[in-house]
C-alpha positions as CSV (number, residue, x, y, z in Angstrom):
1,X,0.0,0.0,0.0
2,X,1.4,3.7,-1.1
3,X,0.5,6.9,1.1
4,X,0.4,10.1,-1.3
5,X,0.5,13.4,1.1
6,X,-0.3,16.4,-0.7
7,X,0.3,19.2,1.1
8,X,-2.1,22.5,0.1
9,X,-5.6,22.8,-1.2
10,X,-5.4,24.8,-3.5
11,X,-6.4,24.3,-7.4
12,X,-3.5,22.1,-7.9
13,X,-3.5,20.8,-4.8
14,X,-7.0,19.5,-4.6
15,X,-6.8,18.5,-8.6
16,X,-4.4,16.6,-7.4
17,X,-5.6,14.9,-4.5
18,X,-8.9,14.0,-6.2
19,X,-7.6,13.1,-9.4
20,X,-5.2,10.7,-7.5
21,X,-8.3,9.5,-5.4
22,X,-10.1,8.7,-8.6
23,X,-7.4,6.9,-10.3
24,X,-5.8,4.5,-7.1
25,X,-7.0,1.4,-6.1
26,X,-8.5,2.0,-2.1
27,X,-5.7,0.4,-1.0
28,X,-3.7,3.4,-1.5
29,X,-4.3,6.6,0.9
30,X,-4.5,10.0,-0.5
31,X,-4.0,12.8,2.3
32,X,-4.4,16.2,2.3
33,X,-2.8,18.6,4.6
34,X,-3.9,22.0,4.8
35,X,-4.3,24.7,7.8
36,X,-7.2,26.8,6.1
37,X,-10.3,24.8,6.1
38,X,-12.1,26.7,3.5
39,X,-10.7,27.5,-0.5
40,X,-12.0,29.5,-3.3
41,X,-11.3,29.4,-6.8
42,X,-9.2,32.6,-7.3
43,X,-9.8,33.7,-11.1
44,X,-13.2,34.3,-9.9
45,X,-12.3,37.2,-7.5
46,X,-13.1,40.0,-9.9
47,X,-16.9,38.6,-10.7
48,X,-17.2,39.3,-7.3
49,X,-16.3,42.9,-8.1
50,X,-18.9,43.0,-10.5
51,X,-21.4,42.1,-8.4
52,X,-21.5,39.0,-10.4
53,X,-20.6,36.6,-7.7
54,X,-20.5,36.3,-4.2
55,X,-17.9,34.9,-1.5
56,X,-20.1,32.0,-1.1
57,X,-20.5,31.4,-4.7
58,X,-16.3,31.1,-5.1
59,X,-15.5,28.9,-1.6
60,X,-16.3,25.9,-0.2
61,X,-15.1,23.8,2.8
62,X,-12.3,21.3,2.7
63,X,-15.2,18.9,4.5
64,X,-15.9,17.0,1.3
65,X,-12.9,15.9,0.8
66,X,-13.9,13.2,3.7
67,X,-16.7,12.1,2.1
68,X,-14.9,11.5,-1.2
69,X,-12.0,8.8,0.4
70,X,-9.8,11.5,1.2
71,X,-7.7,11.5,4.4
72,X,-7.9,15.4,5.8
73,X,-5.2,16.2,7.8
74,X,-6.5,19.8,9.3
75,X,-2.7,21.0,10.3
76,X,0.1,23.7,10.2
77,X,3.2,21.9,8.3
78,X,6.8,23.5,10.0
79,X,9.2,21.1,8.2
80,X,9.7,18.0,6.0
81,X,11.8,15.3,6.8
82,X,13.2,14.1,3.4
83,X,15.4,11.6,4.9
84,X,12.8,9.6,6.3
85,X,9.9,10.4,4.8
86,X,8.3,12.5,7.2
87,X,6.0,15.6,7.2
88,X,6.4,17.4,10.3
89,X,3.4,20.1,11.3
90,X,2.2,21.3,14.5
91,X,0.0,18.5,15.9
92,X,1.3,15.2,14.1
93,X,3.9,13.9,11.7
94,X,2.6,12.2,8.7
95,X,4.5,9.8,6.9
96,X,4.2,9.6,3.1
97,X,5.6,7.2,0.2
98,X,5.1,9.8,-2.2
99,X,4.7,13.6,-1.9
100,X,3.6,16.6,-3.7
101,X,4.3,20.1,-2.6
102,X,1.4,22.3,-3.9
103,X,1.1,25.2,-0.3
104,X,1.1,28.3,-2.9
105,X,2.6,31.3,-2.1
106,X,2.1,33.3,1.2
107,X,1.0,36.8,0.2
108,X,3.3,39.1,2.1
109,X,1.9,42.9,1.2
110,X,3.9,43.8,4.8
111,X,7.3,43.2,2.2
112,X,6.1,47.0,0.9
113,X,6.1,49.3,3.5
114,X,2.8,51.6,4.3
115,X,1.0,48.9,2.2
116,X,-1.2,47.1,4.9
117,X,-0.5,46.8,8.6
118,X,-0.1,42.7,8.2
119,X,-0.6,39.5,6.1
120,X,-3.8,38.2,5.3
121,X,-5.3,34.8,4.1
122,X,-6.6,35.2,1.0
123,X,-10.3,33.8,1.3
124,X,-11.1,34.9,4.7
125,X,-13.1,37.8,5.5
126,X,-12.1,40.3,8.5
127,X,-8.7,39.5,8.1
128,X,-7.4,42.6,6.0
129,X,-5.8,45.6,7.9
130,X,-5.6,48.0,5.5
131,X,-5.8,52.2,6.4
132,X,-7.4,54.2,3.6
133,X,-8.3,53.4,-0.2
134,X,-5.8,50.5,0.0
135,X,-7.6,47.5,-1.3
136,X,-5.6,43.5,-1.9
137,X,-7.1,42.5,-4.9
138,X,-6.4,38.7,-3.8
139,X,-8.4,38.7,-0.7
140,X,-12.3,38.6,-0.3
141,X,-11.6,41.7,2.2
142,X,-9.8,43.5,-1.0
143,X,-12.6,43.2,-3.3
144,X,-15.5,43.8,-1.2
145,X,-13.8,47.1,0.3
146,X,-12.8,48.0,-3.5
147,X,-16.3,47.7,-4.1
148,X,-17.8,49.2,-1.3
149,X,-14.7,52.3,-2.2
150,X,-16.3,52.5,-6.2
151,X,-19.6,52.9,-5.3
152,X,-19.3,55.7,-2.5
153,X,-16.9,57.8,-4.5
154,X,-18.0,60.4,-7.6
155,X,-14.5,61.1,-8.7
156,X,-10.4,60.1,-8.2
157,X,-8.0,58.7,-9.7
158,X,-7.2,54.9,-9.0
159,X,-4.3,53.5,-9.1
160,X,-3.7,49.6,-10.3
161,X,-0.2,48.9,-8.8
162,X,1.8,45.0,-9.5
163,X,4.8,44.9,-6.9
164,X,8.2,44.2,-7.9
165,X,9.3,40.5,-7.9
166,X,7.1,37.4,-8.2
167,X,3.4,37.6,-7.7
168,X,0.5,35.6,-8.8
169,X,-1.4,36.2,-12.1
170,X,0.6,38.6,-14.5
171,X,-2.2,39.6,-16.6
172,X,-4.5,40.4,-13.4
173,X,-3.4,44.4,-13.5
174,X,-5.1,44.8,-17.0
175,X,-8.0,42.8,-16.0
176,X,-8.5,45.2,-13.1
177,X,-8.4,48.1,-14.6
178,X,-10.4,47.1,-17.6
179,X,-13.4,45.5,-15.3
180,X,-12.8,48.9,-13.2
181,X,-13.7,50.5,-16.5
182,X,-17.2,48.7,-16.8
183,X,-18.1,49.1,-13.3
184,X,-17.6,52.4,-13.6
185,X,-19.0,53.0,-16.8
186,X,-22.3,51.1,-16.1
187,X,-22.9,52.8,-12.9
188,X,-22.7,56.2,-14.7
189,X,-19.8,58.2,-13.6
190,X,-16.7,56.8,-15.6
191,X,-15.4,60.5,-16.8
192,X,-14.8,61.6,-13.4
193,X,-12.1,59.2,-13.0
194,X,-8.5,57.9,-14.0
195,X,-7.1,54.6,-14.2
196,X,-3.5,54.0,-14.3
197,X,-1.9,51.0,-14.7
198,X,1.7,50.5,-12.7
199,X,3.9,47.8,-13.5
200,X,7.8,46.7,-13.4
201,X,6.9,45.2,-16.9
202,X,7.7,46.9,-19.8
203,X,4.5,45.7,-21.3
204,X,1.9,43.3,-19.2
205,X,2.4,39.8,-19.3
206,X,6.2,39.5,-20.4
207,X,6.3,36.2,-20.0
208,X,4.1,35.3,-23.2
209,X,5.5,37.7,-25.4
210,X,5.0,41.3,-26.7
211,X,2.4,40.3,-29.3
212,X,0.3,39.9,-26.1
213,X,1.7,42.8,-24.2
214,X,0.8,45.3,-27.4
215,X,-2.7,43.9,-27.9
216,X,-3.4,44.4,-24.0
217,X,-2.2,48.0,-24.1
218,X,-3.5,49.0,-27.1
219,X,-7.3,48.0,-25.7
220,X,-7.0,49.6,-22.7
221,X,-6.1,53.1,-24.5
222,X,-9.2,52.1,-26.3
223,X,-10.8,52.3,-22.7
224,X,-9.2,55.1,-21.7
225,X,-7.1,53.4,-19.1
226,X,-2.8,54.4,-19.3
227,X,-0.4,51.7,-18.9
228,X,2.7,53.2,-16.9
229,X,5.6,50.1,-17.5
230,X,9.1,49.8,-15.9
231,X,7.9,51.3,-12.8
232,X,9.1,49.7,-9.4
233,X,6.6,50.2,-5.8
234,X,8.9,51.2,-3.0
235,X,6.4,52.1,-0.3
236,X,3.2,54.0,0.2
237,X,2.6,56.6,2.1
238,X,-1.1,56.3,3.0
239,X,-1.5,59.4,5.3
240,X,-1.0,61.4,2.0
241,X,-2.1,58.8,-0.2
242,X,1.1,58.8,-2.1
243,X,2.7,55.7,-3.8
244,X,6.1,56.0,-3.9
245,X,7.9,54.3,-6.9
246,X,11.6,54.5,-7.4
247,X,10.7,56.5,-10.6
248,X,8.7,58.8,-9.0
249,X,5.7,60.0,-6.7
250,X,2.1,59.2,-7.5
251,X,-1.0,60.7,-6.1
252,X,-4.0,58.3,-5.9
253,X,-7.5,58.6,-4.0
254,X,-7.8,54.5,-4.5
255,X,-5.5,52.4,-4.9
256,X,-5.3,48.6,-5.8
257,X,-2.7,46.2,-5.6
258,X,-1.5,43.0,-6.4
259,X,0.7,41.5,-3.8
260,X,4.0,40.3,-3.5
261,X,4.9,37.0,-2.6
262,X,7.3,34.5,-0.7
263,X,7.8,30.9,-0.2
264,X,6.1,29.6,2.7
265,X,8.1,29.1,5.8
266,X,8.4,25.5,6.0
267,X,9.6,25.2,2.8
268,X,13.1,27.4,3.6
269,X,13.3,25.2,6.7
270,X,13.2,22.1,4.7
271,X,16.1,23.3,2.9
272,X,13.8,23.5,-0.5
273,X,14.1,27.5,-1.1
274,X,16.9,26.6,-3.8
275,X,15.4,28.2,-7.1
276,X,17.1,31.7,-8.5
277,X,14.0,33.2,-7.3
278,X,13.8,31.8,-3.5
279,X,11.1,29.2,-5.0
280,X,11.2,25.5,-5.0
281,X,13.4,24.2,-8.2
282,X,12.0,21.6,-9.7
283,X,12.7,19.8,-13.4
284,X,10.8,21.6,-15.5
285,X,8.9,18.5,-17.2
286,X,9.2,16.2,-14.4
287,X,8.0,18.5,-11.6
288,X,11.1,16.2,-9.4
289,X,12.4,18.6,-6.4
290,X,15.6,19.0,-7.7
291,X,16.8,21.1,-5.0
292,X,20.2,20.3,-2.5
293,X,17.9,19.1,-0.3
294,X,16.3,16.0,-2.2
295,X,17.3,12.7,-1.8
296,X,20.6,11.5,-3.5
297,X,18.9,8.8,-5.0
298,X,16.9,9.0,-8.3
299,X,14.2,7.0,-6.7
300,X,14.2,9.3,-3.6
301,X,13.7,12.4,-6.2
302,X,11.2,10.6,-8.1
303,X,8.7,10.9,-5.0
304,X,8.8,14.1,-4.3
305,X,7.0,16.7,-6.0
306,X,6.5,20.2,-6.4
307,X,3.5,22.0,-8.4
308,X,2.0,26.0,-8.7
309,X,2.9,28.8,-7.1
310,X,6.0,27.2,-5.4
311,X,7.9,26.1,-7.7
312,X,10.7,28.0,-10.0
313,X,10.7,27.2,-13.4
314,X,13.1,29.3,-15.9
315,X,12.0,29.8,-19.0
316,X,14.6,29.7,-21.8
317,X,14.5,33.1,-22.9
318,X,14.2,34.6,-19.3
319,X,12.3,35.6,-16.3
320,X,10.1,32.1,-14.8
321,X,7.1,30.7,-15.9
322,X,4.2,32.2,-14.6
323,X,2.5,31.7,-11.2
324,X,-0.9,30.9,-11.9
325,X,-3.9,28.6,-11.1
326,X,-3.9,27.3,-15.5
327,X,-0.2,26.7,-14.4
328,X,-0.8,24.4,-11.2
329,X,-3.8,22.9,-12.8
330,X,-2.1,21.7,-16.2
331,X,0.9,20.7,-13.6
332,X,-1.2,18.5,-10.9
333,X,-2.2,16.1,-14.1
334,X,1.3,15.6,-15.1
335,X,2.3,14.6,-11.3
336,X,-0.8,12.8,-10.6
337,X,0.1,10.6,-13.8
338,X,3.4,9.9,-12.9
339,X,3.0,9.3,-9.5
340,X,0.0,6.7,-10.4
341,X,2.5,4.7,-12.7
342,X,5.1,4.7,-9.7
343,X,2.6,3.5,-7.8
344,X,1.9,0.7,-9.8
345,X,5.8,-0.4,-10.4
346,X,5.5,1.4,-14.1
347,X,8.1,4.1,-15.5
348,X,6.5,7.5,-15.1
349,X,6.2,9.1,-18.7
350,X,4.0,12.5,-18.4
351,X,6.0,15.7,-18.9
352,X,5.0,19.0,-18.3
353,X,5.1,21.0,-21.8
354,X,4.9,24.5,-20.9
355,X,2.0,24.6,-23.5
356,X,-0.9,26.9,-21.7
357,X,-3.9,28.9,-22.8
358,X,-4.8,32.4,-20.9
359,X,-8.0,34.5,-21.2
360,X,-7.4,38.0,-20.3
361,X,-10.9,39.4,-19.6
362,X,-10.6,43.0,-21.0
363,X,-14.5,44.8,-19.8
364,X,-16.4,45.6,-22.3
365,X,-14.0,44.4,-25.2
366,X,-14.0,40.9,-26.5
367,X,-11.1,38.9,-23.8
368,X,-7.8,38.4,-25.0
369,X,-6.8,35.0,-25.4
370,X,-3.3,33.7,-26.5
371,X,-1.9,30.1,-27.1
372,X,1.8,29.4,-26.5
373,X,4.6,28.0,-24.5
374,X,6.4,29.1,-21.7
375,X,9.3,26.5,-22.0
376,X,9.9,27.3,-25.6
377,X,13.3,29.1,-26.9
378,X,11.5,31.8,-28.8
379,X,8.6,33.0,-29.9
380,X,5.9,34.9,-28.8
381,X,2.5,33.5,-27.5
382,X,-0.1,33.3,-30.6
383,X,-3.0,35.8,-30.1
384,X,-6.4,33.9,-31.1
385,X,-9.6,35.8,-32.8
386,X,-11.2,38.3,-30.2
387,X,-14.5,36.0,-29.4
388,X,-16.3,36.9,-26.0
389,X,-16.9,33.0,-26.2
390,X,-13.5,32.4,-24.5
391,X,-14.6,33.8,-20.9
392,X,-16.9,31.0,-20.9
393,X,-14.1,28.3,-20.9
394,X,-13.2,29.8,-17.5
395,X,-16.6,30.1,-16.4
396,X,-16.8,26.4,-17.5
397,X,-13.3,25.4,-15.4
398,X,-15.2,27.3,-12.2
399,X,-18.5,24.9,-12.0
400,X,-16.1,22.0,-12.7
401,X,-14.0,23.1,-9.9
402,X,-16.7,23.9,-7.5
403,X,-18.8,20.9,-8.3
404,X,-15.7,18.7,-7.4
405,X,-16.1,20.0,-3.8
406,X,-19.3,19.6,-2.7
């Protein structure tokens, strides 16, 4: 009998755990570890903007995961024990044959200072401290206090702000400021205000090319919104609602941000913070921790695994393939396949491709949507006809993720 841990419960966390559930004999435990007892299905954050969806319609409880032959472990990990196959967290150690890493990334908005007066968990409610017209746009608190911000004011200027380093999402900015345009413009009162777009990209979404950067710019001018690239957040001065950039000062009477990240805690005490970018390094088709801390062994790398928002993946022509739920999603089937054909004594064959699709929601205009691949050498990502039918796929990959957890 095999014991697969996955540690996190988030999209590729729970794809995982399920998928593996589904595809294992009963013999074979699946376990779950995860301290927050209620997810949500992030790309769905702005509908709740819109008034198109509510926190309950985007979260459900971890509790179903019982029901569907799935150990839950209901813990805070502080370590892993490679060595001995050993996952250490506050209450209990829980042993595992095979592994897969998939915690995310901890937000840390307190890494830019003014920002917010602490970290916050993502799905929770009543857990932002922000001061002013300061709003996370990857926390429940964020949007609903955004929301709340847009509907009281007649005028301003608002600020859409991506911090320097890694952060979740690259093409979230635009898709703010483009759904802020809507929102405005349906309730009446868009002329009275500015958007601006601030970003340490030259052009949003690097990462799949300039093809998709232009098009993304070019339909927010369209819009009325500014993109503002190469600009780097320093701090925020809130008191005089100032953000303070290292290429200048900017006035703002809202302001929305996306936050920065870091590697959960555990993983730097596990030894596993080896990627150029203080990320988990894994092989980039594999999805093998390949970090100094892995087992010597090829067998011992083989059964451990690391997927999403944790890992660090180069990508050939620069920068690190993009932290994103698509990413972890497209990664969790690759693991889950090779970690069944371990299981069962066969060579694992899945790789990871870098091949991805992304939707950019743009407002009012038709979505972007571009085809490429992160791991290529070159090339730009392929922008696909402007159809409005493409927001539907993600609507579609929402109700399949939700419906999977109840």
């Amino acid at each position: 009998m095999a014991t697969v841990v996955v540690v996190g419960a988030g999209i590729g966390g729970l794809t995982a755990a399920t998928t593996l559930r589904k595809g294992l004999a009963r013999e074979h435990e699946v376990a779950v570890v995860e301290r927050e007892m209620v997810q949500g299905f992030y790309p769905s954050l702005l509908w709740i903007l819109e008034g198109r969806r509510t926190p309950k319609d985007i979260t459900r409880s971890l509790d179903a995961l019982s029901r569907r032959g799935i150990t839950l472990i209901h813990d805070t990990v502080q370590d892993i024990d490679m060595a001995h196959r050993v996952v250490k967290c506050e209450r209990e150690q829980v042993p595992y044959d095979f592994l897969v890493l998939a915690p995310g990334a901890d937000h840390a908005p307190e890494l830019v200072p003014g920002l917010v007066d602490g970290p916050t968990h993502p799905m929770a409610s009543g857990s932002a401290r922000t001061s002013g017209p300061v709003f996370n746009l990857f926390s429940i608190e964020g949007i609903l206090g955004l929301r709340g911000a847009l509907e009281a004011a007649e005028r301003g200027d608002i600020l859409v702000v991506a911090p320097t380093g890694p952060h979740k999402c690259p093409p979230v900015p635009v898709e703010t400021a483009m759904i802020l345009d809507r929102v405005l413009r349906r309730a009446g009162k868009r002329k009275r205000f500015s958007i601006r777009v601030f970003s340490p990209e030259t052009l949003p979404f690097e990462a799949a090319g300039a093809a998709v950067g232009r098009t993304a710019v070019q339909a927010m001018a369209r819009r009325g919104v500014s993109y503002h690239g190469n600009w780097h957040l320093e701090a925020v001065e809130r008191d005089r609602r100032v953000a303070v950039f290292a290429e200048g000062r900017v006035a703002y009477d809202i302001l929305v941000f996306i936050p920065p990240i870091r590697v959960p805690d555990f993983v730097r005490r596990a030894g596993l913070s080896s990627g150029n970018d203080g990320f988990v390094s894994v092989d980039p088709h594999y999805l093998s921790v390949s970090g100094p801390a892995a087992p010597d062994s090829a067998g011992g790398k083989d059964r451990v695994f690391a997927i999403g928002d944790v890992t660090s993946i180069p990508m050939p022509r620069g920068g690190f393939v993009p932290k994103s739920g698509a990413i972890a999603h497209l990664q969790s089937l690759v693991v889950v396949g090779n970690i069944s054909a371990l299981v069962r004594g066969k060579s694992p064959a899945r790789r990871f491709s870098g091949t991805a699709m992304c939707v950019i929601e743009m407002g009012d205009l038709a979505p972007i949507t571009a085809v490429g691949n992160f791991l290529a050498r070159s090339g730009d990502f392929k922008v696909l006809p402007r159809l409005r039918t493409f927001v539907s796929i993600k609507a579609a990959i929402e109700r399949k993720w939700l419906s999977e957890r109840e």
